[in-house]
C-alpha positions as CSV (number, residue, x, y, z in Angstrom):
1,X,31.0,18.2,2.6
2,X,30.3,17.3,-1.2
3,X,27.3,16.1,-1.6
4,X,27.8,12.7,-3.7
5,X,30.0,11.5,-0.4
6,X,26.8,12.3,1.9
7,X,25.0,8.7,2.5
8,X,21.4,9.0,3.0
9,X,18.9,6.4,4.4
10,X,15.0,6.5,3.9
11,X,13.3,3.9,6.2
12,X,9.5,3.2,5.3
13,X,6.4,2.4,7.6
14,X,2.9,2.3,6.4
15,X,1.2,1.6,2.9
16,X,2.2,1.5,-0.4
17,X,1.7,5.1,-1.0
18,X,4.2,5.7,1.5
19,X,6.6,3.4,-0.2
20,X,6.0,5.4,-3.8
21,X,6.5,8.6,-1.4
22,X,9.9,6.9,-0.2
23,X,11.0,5.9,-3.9
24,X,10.2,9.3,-5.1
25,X,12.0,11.2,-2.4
26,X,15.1,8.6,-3.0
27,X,15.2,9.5,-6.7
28,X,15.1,12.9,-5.4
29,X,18.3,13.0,-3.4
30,X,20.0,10.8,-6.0
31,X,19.2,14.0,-8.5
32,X,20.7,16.0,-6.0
33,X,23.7,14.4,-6.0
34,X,23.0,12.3,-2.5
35,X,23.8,8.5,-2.7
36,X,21.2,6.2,-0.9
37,X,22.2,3.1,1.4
38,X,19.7,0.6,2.8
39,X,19.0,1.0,6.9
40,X,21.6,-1.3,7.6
41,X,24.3,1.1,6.7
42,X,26.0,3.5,8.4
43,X,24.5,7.3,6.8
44,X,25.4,10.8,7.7
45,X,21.2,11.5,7.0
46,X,18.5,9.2,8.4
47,X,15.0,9.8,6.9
48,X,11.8,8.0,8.6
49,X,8.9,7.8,6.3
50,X,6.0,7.3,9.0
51,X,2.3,6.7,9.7
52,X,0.3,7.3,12.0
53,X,-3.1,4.8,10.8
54,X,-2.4,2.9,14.7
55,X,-0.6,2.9,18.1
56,X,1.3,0.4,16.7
57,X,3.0,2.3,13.9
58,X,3.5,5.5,16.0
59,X,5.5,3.4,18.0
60,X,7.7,1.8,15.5
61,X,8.2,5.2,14.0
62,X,9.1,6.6,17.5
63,X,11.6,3.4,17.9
64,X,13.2,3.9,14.6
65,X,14.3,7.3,15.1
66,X,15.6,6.2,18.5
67,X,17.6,3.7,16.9
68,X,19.5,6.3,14.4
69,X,19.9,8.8,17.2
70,X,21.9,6.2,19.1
71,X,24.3,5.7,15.8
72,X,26.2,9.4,15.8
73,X,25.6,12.3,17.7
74,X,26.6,14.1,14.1
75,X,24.2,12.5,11.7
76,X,20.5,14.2,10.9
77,X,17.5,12.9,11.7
78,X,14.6,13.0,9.9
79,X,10.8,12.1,10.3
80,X,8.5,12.9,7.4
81,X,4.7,12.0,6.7
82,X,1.7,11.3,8.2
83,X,3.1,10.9,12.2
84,X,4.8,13.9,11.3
85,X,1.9,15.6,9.7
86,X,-0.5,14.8,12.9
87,X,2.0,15.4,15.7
88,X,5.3,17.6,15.3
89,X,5.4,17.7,19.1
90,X,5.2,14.0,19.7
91,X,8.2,14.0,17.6
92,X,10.3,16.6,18.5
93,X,10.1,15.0,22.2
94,X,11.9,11.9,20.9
95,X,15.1,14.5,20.5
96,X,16.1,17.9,19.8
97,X,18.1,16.7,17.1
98,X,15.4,15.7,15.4
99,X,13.7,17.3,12.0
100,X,10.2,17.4,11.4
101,X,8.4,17.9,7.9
102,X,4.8,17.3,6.5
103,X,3.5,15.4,4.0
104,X,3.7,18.4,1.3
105,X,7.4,19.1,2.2
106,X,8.0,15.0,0.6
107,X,8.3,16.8,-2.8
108,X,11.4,19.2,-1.3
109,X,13.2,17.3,0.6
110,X,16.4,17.5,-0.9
111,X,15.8,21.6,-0.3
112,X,15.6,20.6,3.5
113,X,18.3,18.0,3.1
114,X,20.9,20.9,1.9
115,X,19.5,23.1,4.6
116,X,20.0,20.8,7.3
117,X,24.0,20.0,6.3
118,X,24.9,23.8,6.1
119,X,23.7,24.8,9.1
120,X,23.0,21.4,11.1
121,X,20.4,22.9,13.5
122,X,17.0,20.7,13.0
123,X,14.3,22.0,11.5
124,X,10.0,21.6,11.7
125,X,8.0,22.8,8.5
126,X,4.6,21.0,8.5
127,X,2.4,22.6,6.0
128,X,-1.7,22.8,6.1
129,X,-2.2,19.7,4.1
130,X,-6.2,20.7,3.7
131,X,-4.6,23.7,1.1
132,X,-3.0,21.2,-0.6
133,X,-4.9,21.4,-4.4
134,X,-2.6,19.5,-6.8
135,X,-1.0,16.0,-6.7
136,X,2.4,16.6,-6.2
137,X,4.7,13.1,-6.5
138,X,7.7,14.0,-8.6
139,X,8.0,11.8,-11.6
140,X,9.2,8.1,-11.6
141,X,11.3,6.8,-9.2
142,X,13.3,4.0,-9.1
143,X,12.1,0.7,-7.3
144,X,15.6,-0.5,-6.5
145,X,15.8,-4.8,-6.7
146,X,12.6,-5.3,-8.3
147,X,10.5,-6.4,-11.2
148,X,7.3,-4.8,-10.5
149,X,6.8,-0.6,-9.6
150,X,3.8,1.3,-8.0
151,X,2.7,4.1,-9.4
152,X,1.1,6.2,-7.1
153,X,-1.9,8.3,-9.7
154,X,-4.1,9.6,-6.0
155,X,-3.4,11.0,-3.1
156,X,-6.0,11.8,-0.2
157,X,-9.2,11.2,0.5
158,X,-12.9,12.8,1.0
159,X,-14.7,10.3,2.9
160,X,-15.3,10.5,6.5
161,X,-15.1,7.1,8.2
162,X,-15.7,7.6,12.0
163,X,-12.4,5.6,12.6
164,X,-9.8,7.1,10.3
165,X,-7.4,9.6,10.7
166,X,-6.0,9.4,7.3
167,X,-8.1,12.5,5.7
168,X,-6.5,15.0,8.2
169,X,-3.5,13.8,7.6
170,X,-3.5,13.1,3.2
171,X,-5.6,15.6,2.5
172,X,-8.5,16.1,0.0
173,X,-8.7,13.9,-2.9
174,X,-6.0,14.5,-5.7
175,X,-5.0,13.0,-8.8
176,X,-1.9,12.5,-11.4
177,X,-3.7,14.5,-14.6
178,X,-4.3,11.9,-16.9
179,X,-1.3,12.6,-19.1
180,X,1.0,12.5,-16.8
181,X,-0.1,9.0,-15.8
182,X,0.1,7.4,-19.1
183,X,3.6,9.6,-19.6
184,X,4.4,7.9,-16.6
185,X,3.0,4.5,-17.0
186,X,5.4,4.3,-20.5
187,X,8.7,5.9,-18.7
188,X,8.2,2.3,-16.7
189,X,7.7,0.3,-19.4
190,X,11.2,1.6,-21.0
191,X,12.7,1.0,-18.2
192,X,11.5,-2.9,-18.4
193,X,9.2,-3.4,-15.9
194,X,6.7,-5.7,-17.0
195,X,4.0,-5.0,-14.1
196,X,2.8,-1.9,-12.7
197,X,0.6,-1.3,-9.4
198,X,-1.7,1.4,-9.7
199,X,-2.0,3.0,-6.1
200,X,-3.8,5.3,-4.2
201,X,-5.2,7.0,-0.5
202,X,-8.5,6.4,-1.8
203,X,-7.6,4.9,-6.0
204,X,-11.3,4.5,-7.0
205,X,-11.8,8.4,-6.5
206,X,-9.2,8.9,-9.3
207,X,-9.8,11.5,-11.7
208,X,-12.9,13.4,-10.2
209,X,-11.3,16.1,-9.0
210,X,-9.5,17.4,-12.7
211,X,-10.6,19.6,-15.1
212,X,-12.2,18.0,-17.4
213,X,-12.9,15.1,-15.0
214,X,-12.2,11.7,-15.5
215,X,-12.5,8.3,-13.8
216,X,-10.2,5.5,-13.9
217,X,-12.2,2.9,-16.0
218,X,-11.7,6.0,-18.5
219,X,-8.2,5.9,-17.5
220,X,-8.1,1.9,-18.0
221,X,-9.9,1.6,-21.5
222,X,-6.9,3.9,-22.6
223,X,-4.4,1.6,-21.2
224,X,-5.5,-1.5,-22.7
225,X,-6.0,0.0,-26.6
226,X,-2.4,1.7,-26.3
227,X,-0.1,-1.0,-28.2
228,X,3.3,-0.1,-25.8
229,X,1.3,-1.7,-22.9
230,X,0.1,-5.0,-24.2
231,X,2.9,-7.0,-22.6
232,X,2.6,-5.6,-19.0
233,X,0.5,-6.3,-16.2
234,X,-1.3,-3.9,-14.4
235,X,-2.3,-4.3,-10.9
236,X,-5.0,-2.3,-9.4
237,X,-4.4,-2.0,-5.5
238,X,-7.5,-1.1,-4.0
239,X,-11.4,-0.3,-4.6
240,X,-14.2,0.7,-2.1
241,X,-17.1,-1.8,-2.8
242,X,-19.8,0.7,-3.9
243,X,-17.2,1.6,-6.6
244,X,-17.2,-1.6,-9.1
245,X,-20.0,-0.6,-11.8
246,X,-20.8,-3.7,-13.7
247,X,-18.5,-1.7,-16.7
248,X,-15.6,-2.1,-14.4
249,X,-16.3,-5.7,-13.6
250,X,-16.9,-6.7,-17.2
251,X,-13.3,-4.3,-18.1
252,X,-11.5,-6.3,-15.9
253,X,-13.1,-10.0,-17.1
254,X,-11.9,-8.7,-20.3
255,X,-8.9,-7.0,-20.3
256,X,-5.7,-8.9,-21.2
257,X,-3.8,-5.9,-18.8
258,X,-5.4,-5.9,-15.9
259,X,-4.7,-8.8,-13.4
260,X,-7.2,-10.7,-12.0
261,X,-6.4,-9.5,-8.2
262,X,-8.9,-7.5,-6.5
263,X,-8.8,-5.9,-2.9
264,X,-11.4,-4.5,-1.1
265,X,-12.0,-3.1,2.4
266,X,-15.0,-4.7,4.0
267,X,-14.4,-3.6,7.7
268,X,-16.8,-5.5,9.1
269,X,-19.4,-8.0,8.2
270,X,-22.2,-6.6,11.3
271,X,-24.0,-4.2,9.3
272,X,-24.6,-2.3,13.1
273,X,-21.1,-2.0,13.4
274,X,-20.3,-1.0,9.5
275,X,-23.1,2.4,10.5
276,X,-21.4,3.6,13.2
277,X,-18.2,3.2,11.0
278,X,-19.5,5.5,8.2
279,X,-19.3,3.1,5.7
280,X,-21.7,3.6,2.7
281,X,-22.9,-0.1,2.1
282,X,-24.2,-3.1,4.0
283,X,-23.2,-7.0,4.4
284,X,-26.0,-7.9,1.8
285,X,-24.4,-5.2,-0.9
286,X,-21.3,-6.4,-0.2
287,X,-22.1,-10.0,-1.0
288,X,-23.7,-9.2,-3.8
289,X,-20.7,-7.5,-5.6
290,X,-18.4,-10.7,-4.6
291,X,-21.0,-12.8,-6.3
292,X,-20.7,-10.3,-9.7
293,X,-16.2,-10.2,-9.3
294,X,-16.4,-14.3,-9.1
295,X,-18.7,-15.3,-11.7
296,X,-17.3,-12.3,-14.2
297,X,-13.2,-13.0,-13.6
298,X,-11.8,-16.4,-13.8
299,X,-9.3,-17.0,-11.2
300,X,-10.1,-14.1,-9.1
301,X,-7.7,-13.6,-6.1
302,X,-9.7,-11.2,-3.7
303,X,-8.0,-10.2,-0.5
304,X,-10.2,-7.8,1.9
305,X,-9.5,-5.5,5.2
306,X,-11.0,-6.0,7.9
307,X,-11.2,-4.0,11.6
308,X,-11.9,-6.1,15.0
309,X,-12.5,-4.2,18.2
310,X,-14.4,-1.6,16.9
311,X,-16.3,0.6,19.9
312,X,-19.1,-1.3,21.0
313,X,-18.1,-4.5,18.7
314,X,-19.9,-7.0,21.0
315,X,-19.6,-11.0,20.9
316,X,-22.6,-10.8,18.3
317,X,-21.2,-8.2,16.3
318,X,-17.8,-10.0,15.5
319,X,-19.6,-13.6,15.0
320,X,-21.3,-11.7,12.5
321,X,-18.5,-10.9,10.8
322,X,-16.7,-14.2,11.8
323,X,-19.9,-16.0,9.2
324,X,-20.4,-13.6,6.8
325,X,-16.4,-13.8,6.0
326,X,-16.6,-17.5,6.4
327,X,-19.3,-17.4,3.2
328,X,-17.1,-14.9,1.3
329,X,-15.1,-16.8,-1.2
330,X,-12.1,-14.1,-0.7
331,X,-7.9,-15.9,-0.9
332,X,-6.9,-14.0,2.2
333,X,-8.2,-11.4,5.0
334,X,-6.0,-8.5,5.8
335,X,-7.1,-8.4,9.6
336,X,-6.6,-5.1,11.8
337,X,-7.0,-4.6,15.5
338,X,-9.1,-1.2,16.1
339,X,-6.7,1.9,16.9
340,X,-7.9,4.8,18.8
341,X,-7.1,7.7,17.0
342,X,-7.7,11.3,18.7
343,X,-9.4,13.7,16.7
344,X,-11.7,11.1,15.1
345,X,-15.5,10.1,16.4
346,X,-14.6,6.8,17.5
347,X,-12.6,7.8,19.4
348,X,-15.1,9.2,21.7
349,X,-17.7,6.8,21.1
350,X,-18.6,4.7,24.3
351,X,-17.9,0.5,24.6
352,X,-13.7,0.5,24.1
353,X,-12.8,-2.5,24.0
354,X,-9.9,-3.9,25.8
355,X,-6.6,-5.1,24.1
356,X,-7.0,-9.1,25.3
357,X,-10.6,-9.2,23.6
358,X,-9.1,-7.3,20.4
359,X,-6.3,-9.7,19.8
360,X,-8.2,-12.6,20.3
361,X,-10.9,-11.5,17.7
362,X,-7.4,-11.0,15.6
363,X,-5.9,-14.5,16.3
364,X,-9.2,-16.2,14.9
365,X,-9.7,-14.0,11.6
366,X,-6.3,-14.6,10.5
367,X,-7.1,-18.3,11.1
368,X,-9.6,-18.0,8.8
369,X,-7.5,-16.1,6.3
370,X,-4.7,-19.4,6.5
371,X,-7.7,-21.7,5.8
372,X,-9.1,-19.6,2.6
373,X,-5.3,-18.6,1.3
374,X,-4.5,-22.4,1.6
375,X,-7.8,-23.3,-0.2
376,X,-8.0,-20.7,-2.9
377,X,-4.2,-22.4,-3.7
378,X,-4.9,-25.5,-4.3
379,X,-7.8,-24.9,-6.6
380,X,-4.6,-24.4,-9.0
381,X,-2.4,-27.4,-8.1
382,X,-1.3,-29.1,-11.6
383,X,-2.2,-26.0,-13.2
384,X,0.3,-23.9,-15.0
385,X,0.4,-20.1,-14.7
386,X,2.1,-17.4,-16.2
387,X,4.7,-16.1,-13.4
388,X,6.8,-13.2,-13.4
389,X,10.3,-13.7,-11.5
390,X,11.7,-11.3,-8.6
391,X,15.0,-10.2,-8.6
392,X,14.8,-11.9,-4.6
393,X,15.3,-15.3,-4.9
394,X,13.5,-17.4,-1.4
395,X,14.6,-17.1,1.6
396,X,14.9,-21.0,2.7
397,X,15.4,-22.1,-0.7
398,X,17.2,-19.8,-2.8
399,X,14.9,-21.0,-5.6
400,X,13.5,-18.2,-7.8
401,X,10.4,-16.6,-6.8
402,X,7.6,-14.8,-8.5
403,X,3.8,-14.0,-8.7
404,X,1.1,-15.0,-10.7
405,X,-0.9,-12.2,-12.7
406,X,-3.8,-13.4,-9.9
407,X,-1.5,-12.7,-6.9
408,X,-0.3,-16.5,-6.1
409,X,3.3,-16.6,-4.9
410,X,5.7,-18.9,-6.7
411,X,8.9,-21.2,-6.1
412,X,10.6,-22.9,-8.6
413,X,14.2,-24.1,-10.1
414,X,15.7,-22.2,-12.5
415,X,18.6,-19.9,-13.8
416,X,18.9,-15.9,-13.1
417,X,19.0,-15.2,-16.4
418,X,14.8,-15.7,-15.7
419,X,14.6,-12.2,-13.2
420,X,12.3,-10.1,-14.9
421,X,10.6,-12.5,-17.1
422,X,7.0,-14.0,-17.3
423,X,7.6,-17.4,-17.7
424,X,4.5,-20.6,-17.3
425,X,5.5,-22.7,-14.1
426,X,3.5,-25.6,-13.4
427,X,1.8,-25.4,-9.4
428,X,2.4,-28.7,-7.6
429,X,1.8,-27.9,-4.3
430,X,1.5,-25.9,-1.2
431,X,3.9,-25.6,1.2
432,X,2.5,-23.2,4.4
433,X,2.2,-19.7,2.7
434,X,3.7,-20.0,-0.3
435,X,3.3,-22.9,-3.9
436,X,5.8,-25.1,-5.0
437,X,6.3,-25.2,-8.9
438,X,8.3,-26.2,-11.2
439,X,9.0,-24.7,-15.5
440,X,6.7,-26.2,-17.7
């Protein structure tokens, strides 16, 4: 079969690394000579990009090669990334039919693609991700349909939180030599995107593995001086608290690049509970470091993670949290239920708490995160922002949508011709999740 009349599909589960992994591995197999189709369509070659960060995700990765199974007893199946780095086993029960390949075989997978068609027998190759030494993303992909990219500059991660799998399954820390990130950075700027998320396993360890080392405020003073960037926006995706020096806070205040949208896991707000996580802070250092971000960046948006359920989380534990992220000034709470995860200490440590008592905790933090979303946008009502317009208009409107350089999302009137444009749109008001504007 030719290979430009092979379709191929690449479905995505997890974080945003995993969606740069699934753009890069899409502009891969386009080089190849592969055409890409969205899930929808029918494809001779299904790929599932998975995790394996909860239960939850297992599952849906489980369920979504169950579903392409069912669509031809002669197309390939294909389950790549972190589920498949932990588990090849777990996987291949699913089906015969189906392959199996690691996180370091992402970079070949058109190699594995061509193998699969000539001889159609599936295949497992899951390689020690621990030996992996370099970063190893092929160059810019193509974010299909949109006005903003991620740019994945880290992968892995050296901390050992008693909770998370991700380490054994990412790797040690590695970064995108600092060359190749600004070479990068400008190959998206030609192609007109206007903003650019910087992502990573664990983004505030950029740089500290290369020879010479660097670290990303470096990385972000370069940035700012070079003249090609000055119209774009770059968004920062996540930081560990201990990692914002008061350089990096007063950079960001500053910079007329970086967007004023800051997220950071916080976990939990019991400082019992952060200890047996392994997380290197406490409650009090964490609320000191909000206190720095607010009064340094005007019109902070600051979004934090947070896990519920944790072994031995008690009533008292989680009110904890429950007040401390009630004095937190953040816009919104990314709320987690607590996943047992073999192979890590949590999951042998004693006090597991049931499901029922998890979701509950759930249900009442993202509450909370409604309430503070709601309030941190209407402190900008009859305010006007600069916006940059998707190429999706909304869903129950069809008007054009964007998102503020401080992470507020947008709905307004307007023509196409817009997509792809920063444009000031006045904020009138809030309608559930979302602001009503209009131009102007």
């Amino acid at each position: 079969m030719n290979s430009n009349k092979i379709k191929i599909s690449v479905s995505t589960l997890g974080c945003k690394v995993n969606q740069c992994d699934s753009a890069a591995m899409e502009e891969s197999l386009r080089n190849c000579g592969y055409k890409i189709v969205s899930s929808s369509k029918k494809a001779d070659v299904y790929i599932v990009n998975t995790c394996v960060v909860t239960k939850k995700t297992e599952a849906q990765s489980r369920r979504l090669l169950r579903k392409y199974l069912r669509v031809s007893p002669d197309c390939q199946v294909i389950a790549v990334g972190c589920y498949a780095q932990k588990s090849v086993k777990d996987l291949m029960a699913v089906s015969k039919r189906v392959s199996v390949f690691g996180n370091s075989e992402k970079k070949d997978i058109g190699k594995y693609v061509k193998k699969l068609l000539s001889n159609g027998q599936a295949k497992q190759q899951v390689s020690d991700i621990l030996l992996e030494k370099t970063f190893s993303t092929p160059a810019n992909p193509l974010f299909v349909d949109r006005t903003r990219a991620f740019l994945k500059i880290q992968d892995g991660c050296n901390s050992s939180c008693s909770y998370c799998i991700v380490p054994s399954v990412r790797g040690k820390s590695r970064s995108l030599p600092k060359e190749k990130l600004i070479s990068r950075l400008q190959a998206f700027s030609d192609q007109g995107y206007l903003e650019v998320v910087l992502t990573g396993i664990h983004l505030g360890a950029y740089g500290f593995d290369l020879d010479p080392a660097v670290n990303i405020l470096e990385v972000l003073k370069q940035i700012e001086k070079e003249d090609m960037f000055s119209t774009m926006r770059i968004r920062l995706s996540s930081f560990e608290p201990g990692e914002f020096s008061e350089e990096l806070i007063s950079f960001i205040s500053n910079s007329k690049i970086i967007c004023p949208h800051v997220h950071i896991p916080l976990q939990s707000g019991d400082p019992e509970i952060l200890k047996k996580m392994r997380r290197p802070y406490s409650p009090s250092l964490f609320s000191g470091l909000t206190e720095k971000l607010f009064s340094a960046v005007p019109g902070l948006n600051m979004g934090i993670d947070v896990i519920v359920g944790f072994p031995g989380e008690t009533d008292a534990h989680f009110n904890n949290t429950l007040e401390f992220l009630k004095q937190i000034p953040a816009a919104y709470l990314h709320v987690f239920p607590y996943s047992q995860r073999e192979g890590t200490p949590a999951a042998e440590f004693d006090g597991q708490l049931s499901e029922p008592v998890k979701k509950q905790r759930v249900k009442i933090l993202r509450a909370l995160s409604d309430e503070k979303k709601e309030k941190f946008y209407k402190t900008f009502i009859d305010q006007s922002l600069p916006v940059l317009v998707e190429a999706k208009h909304d869903k129950k409107t069809g008007a054009l949508r964007g998102f503020s350089r401080n992470y507020i999302p947008v709905i307004f009137n307007g023509d196409d011709d817009l997509i792809g444009k920063e444009i000031l749109v006045k904020l009138n008001d809030v309608s559930e999740d979302i602001v009503i504007g209009e131009m102007g």
